[in-house]
C-alpha positions, 0 to 999 in steps of 0.5 A: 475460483471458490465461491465466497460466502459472507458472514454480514449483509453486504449492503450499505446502511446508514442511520439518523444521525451521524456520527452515531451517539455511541461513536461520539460518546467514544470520541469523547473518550478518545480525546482526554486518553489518546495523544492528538497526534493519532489522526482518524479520518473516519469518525465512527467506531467498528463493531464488526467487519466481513467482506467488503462491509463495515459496521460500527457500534451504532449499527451503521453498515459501510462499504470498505474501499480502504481495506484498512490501507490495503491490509484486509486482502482477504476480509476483515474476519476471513473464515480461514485466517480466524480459524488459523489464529484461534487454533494457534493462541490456544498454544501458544502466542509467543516464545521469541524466534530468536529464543524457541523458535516454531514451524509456522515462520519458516513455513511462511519463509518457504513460502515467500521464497517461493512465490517473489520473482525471481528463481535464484536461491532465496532467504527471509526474514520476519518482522512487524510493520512495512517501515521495520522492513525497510529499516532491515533491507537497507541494513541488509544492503548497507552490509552487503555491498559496503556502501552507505548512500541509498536512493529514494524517489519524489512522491516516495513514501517508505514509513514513520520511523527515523530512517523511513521519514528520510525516506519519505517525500512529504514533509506534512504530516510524515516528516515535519518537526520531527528531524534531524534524520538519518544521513546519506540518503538522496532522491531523484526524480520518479516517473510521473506521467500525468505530471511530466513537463513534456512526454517522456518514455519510461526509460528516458524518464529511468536515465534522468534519474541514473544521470542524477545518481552518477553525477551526485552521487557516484555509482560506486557509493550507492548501497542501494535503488529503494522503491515502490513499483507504484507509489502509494501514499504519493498518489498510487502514481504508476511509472511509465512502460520501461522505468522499473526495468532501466533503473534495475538493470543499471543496478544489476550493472554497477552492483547497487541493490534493486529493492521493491517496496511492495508493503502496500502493493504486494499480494494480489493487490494490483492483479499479480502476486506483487506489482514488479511482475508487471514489467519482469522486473526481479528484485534483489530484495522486496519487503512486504506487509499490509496484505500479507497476513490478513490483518495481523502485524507482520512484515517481511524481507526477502533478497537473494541468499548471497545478500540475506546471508552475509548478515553476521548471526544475531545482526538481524531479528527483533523480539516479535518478529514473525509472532507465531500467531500471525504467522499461522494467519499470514499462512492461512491468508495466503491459502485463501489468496490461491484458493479464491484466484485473489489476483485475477479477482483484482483484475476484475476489480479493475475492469468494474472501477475503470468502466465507472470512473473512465466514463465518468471522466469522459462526460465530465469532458477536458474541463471536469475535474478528473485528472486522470485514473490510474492504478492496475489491479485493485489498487487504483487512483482518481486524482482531482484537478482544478476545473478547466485544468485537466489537460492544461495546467493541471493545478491540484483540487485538494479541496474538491478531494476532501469534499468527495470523501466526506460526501462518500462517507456520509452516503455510507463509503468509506474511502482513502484519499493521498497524493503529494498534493493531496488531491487523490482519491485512492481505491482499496477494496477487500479483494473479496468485495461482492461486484454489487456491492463494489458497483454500489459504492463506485456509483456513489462516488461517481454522484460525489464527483458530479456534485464537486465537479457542478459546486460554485467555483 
């Protein structure tokens, strides 16, 4: 693996006061001129970014254990990837790919094609966020097959958009208010393990869920099975052994379309190029984003050639799908991926969050306020439980959550929280995060944990 070389000081620094004078003084622009419906859960403003550090504009340094949602992979300013884009916008920025096309997006084609699961022949398609990708794989699978139901999970969650919204599990803040929602879609039950009844493997969990389908739905209605291989937004919740591959091969079975929603877990992110490759599982499509191009919007669809291709000409596409210059940055990201071994990088990640928080969790006892942790690779979970809960009734600590994260960022981390219940705390570091510095921002977590676990019930 190559060496990686940092342009900022990895260390934490924060200053006086906080948040810093510039940053309020920004936040007070904010206000009369952004609509109040953009939430930001950090209240400072970024000057620059590198590795695994994040400095605003007063000159406070953050630890990022966010990665901007699993974007910046490969660094927020990846030597590679900022040289591919200046390059590219010294010649052009854009021409429309429907209209002039250029090299780079079936270059980054080639190369999706090649590195998703599966040997069979492939074809993709370019666009801007995760949600458009998903709209297009279920258009795709809706033409293709004829049908018109398709299948999502609890805890899901899939995008803002009309579609993706009905998609999605959680009503607050994702859905509520803003229906009536597109029709014919139908959830079932998800592997949840920390959370299920009684022990339940993952294939039996798997034939709840196809009963379900059979019996509401019928299987020769159903376009298409849509989920996260571990669930994002829902809690990082990471299904049991045999889930994934039960719900796959039954749709192989009766010509439903498998699709894998990697947008947050795809590239490297959990130790493989993409989290099905953990069970074997090959999709018959899986869309992408976040990861994929160093911080630049792009998405992208990738199915077997037979589904992609019997999209008439002209059905799919839109005006800035697959941009030239974040197609040379998704190529240049990519290359830093292989170059730096980001996959076994966040197999290392793993092994240094786990020996923290697993021990942690071990003292705090069954009567501490870990759950559990979970998660694979560098994408991993902490969820937070009432205290005296964690093996018995299990009832949620949101509170402790928020608290946590707020104790973080005041000690310099930054870091995410989700979950249906909204008591997850959610680990996404930039894959290029230097083990110190990641070892330090775990310890102040864990200080952070120990104070909500002792706080006055």
């Amino acid at each position: 693996m190559a060496e990686i070389t940092y342009r900022l000081d990895q260390r934490r620094k924060v200053l006086g006061e906080f948040p810093g004078p510039k940053s309020v003084a920004l936040t007070r622009r904010r206000q009369s001129v952004v609509a109040a419906g953009v939430a930001s859960s950090v209240p400072v403003y970024v000057a620059d970014a590198d590795g695994g550090i994040i400095t605003d504009v007063d000159g406070n340094s953050f630890i990022d254990l966010g990665s901007g949602i699993a974007v910046t992979s490969v660094g927020a300013s990846d030597p590679a990837v900022a040289g591919a884009v200046k390059e590219q916008v010294e010649h052009f920025t854009h021409t429309c790919f429907m209209v002039t096309p250029y090299e780079s997006y079936i270059a980054v084609a080639e190369e999706l094609n090649q590195l998703t699961p599966g040997d069979h022949e492939k074809r993709t398609v370019l666009f801007n966020s995760g949600a458009e990708a998903v709209e297009n794989a279920v258009k795709v699978a809706r033409l293709a097959t004829g049908r018109d139901a398709i299948v999502a999970f609890d805890h899901a969650y899939h995008g803002r958009t009309n579609l993706t919204m009905a998609l999605t599990a959680k009503a607050m803040p994702y859905k509520t208010n803003f229906g009536p929602f597109a029709p014919e879609i139908y959830r079932v039950p998800m592997s949840y393990p920390y959370r299920e009844e009684t022990e339940i493997k993952g294939e039996e969990a798997a034939r709840r869920a196809i009963t379900m389908m059979e019996k509401q739905i019928g299987a020769d209605s159903i376009a298409a099975i849509l989920i996260e291989p571990i669930q994002g937004e829902g809690g990082f919740i990471v299904p049991a052994d045999g889930f994934l591959p039960t719900l796959a091969a039954w749709a192989k079975d009766k010509g439903v379309v498998f699709i894998a929603d990697e947008v947050q877990s795809g590239f490297c992110r959990t130790g493989e190029w993409f989290a099905v490759q953990h069970e074997g599982v090959v999709p018959d499509i899986i869309t992408m984003a976040k990861g994929i191009a160093g911080g630049l919007p792009l998405s992208a669809v990738t199915g077997r050639a037979e589904l992609m291709d019997a999209v008439h000409p002209g059905g799919l596409g839109g005006t800035y799908g697959g941009n030239p210059v974040a197609c040379v940055a998704a190529l240049a990201a990519i290359g830093s991926m292989r170059e730096y071994d980001l996959a076994g990088r966040a197999q290392n990640i793993e092994r240094i969050v786990r020996g923290t928080l697993e021990s942690l969790q071990e003292q705090l006892g069954d009567s501490g306020i870990i759950g559990e942790v979970r998660g694979r690779g560098a994408m991993l979970a902490v969820e937070l439980v009432m205290p005296g809960t964690a093996h018995t009734t299990k009832e949620p600590n949101p509170d402790a959550t928020k608290a946590i994260a707020a104790a973080c960022l005041a000690e310099g981390v930054v870091i995410l929280t989700c979950g249906t219940y909204g008591n997850v705390v959610r680990l996404l570091p930039p894959l290029v995060i230097g083990d110190e510095l990641l070892q330090d921002g775990l310890d102040v977590l864990a200080a952070a944990i120990r104070d909500a676990n002792s706080a006055p019930r």
